[in-house]
C-alpha positions as CSV (number, residue, x, y, z in Angstrom):
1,X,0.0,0.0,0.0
2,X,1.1,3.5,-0.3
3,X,2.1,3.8,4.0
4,X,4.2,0.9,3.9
5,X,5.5,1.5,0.1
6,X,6.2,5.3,0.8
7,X,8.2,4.3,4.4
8,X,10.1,1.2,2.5
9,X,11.3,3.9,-0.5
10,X,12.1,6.5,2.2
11,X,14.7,4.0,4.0
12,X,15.8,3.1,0.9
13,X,17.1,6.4,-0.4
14,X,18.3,7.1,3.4
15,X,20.4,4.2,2.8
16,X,21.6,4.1,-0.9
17,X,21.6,8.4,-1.1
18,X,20.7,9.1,-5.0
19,X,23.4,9.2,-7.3
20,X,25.0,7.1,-4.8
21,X,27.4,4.5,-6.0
22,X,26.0,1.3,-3.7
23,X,24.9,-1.2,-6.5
24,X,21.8,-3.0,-6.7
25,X,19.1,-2.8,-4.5
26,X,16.2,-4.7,-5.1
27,X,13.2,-4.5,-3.5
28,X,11.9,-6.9,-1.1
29,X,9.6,-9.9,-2.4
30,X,7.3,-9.9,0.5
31,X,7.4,-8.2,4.0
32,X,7.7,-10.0,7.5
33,X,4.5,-12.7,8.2
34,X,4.3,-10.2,11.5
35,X,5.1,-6.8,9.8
36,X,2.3,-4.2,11.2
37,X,0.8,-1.8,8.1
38,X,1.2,1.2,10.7
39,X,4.6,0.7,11.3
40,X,6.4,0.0,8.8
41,X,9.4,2.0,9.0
42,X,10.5,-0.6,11.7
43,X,10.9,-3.2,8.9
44,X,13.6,-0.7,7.0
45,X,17.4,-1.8,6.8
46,X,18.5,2.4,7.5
47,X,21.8,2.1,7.9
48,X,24.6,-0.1,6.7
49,X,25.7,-1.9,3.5
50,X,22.9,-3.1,1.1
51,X,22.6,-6.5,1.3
52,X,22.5,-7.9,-2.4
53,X,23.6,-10.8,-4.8
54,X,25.6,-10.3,-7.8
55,X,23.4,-8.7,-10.8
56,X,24.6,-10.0,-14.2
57,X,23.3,-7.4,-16.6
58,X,22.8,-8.8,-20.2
C-alpha cells in the first residue's frame, strides 16, 4: 500500500543516497509474516551496506 511502500522507499534512499554508487538494490519480495501496516518504518534496513547478490546485466 502506499504507507508501507512510501516508508520502505524513504529508507531506501536514506540508505543508498541518489546518485550514490551502492549497486543493486532490489526490493523486497514480501514483508515480515508479523510486519504491522502502521509501522512499517521498523521493517527498513536504514543504515549499513545493502545486502544484495551479484546482478549480471545482459
Amino acid at each position: 500500500g502506499l504507507w508501507g511502500g512510501g516508508w520502505m522507499g524513504f529508507a531506501r534512499i536514506c540508505r543508498c543516497r541518489p546518485g550514490g554508487t551502492a549497486g543493486f538494490d532490489p526490493v523486497p519480495e514480501a514483508a515480515p509474516q508479523d510486519a504491522d501496516a502502521l509501522h512499517f518504518w521498523r521493517y527498513g534496513q536504514w543504515r549499513g551496506p545493502l545486502v544484495c547478490e551479484r546482478v549480471d546485466e545482459t
